[in-house]
N, C-alpha and C positions, 0 to 999 in steps of 0.2 A: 067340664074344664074349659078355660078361656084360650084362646088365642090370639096370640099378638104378632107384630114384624115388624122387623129393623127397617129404617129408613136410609135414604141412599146418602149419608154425610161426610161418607171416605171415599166418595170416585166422581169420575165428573158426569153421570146421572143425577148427583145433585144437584144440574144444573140444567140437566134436558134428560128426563124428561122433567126435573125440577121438586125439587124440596116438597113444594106445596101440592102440585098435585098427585105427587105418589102418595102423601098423607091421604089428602080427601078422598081419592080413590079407593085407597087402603080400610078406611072408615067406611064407607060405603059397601065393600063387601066383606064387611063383618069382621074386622080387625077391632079388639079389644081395648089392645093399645099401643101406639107407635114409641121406638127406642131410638135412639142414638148411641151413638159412640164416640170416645175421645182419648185424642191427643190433642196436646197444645202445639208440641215442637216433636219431628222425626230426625234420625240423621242419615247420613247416607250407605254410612258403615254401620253400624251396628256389633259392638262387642258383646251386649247385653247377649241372653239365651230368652230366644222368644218362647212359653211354656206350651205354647196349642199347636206346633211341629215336631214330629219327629226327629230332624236334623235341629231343633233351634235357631232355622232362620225366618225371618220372617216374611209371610206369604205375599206380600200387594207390593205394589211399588210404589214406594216411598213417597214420590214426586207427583202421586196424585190427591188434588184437593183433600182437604181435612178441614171439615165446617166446625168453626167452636158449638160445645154443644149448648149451653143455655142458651146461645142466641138464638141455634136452629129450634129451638123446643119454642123459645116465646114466638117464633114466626108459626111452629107446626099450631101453636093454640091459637093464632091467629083466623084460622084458617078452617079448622076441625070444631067439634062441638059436643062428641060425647064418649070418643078415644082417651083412655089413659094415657097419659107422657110418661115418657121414662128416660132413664141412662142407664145405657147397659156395656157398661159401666164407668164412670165417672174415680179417674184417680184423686179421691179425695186431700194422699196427701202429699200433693204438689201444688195446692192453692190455699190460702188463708183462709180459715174453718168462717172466719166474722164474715166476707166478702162471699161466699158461697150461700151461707145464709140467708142474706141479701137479697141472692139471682134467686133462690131458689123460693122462699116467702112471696118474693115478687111476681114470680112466672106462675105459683101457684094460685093468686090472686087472679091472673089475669086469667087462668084459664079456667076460671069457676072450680077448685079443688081438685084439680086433675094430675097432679103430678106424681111421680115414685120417685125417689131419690135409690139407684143401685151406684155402690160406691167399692171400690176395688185397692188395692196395696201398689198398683203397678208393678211393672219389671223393665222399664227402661229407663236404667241411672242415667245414660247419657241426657235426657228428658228432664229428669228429675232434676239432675246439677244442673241443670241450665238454667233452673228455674229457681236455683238460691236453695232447694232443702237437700239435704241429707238422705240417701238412698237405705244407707243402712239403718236409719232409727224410721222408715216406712211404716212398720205394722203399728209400733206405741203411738205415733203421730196418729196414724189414724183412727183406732181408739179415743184418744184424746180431740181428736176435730168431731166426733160425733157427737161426743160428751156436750161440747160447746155448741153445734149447734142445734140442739136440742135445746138449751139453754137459751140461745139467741130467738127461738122461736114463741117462745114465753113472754117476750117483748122487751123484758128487764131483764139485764145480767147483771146480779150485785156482787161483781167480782170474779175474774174466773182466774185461779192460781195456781197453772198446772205444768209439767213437766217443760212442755214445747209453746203454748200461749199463754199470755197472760192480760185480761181486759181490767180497764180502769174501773169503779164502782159506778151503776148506777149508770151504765150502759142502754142507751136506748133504743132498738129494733123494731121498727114499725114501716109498714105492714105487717101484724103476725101473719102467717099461712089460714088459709080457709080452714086445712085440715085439723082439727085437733086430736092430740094436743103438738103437729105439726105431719107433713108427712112421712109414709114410711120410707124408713132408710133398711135396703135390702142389701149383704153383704157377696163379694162377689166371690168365685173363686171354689173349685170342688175339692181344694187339699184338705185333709185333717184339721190343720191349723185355722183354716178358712172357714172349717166346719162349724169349728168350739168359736169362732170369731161371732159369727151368724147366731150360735144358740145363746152367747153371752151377752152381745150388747144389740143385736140386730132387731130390726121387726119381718126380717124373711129370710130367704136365702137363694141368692143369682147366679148358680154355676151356669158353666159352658160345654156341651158337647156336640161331636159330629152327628149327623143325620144317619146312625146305624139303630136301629129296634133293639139288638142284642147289649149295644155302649147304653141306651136310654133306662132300659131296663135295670141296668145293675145299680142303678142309684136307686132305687127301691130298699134298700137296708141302708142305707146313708140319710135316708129322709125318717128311718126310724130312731137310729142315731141321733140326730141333730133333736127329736122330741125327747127322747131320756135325756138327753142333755141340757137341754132345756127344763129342766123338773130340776138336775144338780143345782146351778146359777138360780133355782128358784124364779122362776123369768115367768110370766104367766100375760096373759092378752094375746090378742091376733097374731099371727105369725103367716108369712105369704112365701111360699115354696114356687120359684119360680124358673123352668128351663130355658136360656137359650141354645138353639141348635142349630150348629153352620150348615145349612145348606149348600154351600160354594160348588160342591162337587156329586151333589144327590140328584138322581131322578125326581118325576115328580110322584112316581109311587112310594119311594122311601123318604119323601119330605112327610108323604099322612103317614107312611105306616112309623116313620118315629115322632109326630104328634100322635098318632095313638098312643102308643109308647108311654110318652110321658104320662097318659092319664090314667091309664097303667101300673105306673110308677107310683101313682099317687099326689102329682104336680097340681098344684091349683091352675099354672098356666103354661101355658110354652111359645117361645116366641121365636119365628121363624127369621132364621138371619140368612133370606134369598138375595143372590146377585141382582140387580135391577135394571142392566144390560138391556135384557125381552121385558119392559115391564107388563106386559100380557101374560105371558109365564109366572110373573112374581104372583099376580094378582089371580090368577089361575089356580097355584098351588095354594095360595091362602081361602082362597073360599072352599076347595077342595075338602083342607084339614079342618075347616070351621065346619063343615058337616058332618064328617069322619066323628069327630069328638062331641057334634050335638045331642 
């Protein structure tokens, strides 16, 4: 099993000790491949109900830096040279599936085929409306943006005429992506819904847990699920089972023992989402659990 971790692009570590050298760091002792995360816009209140608390509020505070993530990704491939990129996870539908396309065709080019597209439904309307879509048609949209850019990766879209987009014939996308036949879009989210989302249209699947052995574990019949489920939809090709797991409040012995865990579970990877505060401690626990699971 592989191992990965998140990058500092929600606090102001992105900035010292810096974007770039938690990556190259991070690649150097044995990170797989670095993630981001994203919001475009927070607000101060928040009505929404955040899903990964118990109370539904949400944990960080608000008023600390949020790096866009394609930029941080084309800066992290700047810079890195045999690290997977990723988003963990990208609310795919609060931006135009054509324009995403785009960043994403583009950043894959540039980092010599290195990128994973993890793309999510979101849960913050306030976010969402601010940005011109509809909160509640979320999950169809995002369906439909993958469709498209799947399509947009082809290089030619002869028409796309569907619920929420619609492109003109004859659509031209160039750069295709390195990866053929573009790359994989892994879906986010451990609910039911989330599940049949990943075995129906996904090429993997990006849930999130806390850093517990016992919480990592139990996704081991949910990863068997998602394969019969995948034989219904008739779905056939590669499939990438991938955990992220919050660290924020873990030792550094329960960061390996739930990367064991994961491989355990049956996870092709698991990606360590440490605080970056000590970056010595970050980079500590991750060579740690890359030996653990070697």
């Amino acid at each position: 099993m592989k191992i990965g971790i998140s990058l500092p692009t929600a606090s102001r570590e992105a900035f010292s000790p810096g974007l770039a050298s938690a990556a190259q760091h991070a690649e150097e002792e044995g990170a797989a491949s670095l993630w981001v995360n994203d919001h475009l816009a927070m607000v101060a209140v928040a009505r929404s109900s955040y899903p990964y608390s118990a109370d539904g509020h949400i944990t960080w505070d608000v008023s600390e830096p949020q790096l866009e993530a394609f930029a941080s990704l084309a800066h992290v491939a700047a810079v890195t040279t045999t690290a997977r990129l990723g988003t963990a996870v990208l609310v795919l539908p609060q931006r135009h599936p054509v324009e995403v396309a785009k960043a994403v065709a583009t950043i894959d080019v540039l980092s010599g085929g290195r990128l994973t597209l993890g793309v999510g439904a979101g849960w913050l309307a306030e976010e969402m409306h601010a940005l011109g879509y509809s909160f509640e048609q979320r999950t169809s949209r995002m369906e439909e943006c993958i469709r498209l850019l799947r399509a947009c990766w082809t290089g030619r879209v002869d028409g796309f005429d569907g619920q929420h987009f619609t492109t003109p014939p004859g659509l031209v996308m160039e750069p295709r992506p390195l990866q053929e036949p573009g790359p994989p879009v892994l879906v986010g989210g451990a609910s039911a819904a989330a599940r049949r989302r990943a075995a129906r249209v996904g090429d993997g699947w990006l849930p999130v847990t806390d850093a517990d052995a016992s919480s990592v574990t139990a996704f081991q019949p949910r990863l068997a699920e998602i394969t019969e489920l995948r034989k219904t939809y008739s779905r056939s090709g590669p499939f990438t089972s991938i955990l992220k797991i919050n660290c924020s409040r873990a030792s550094d012995a329960e960061v390996v023992a739930a990367a064991v865990a994961a491989r355990q579970a049956g996870f092709d990877e698991a990606v360590l989402d440490l605080p970056w505060s000590v970056p010595e401690r970050a980079l500590r626990c991750l060579r740690h659990a890359v030996k653990a699971v070697s």
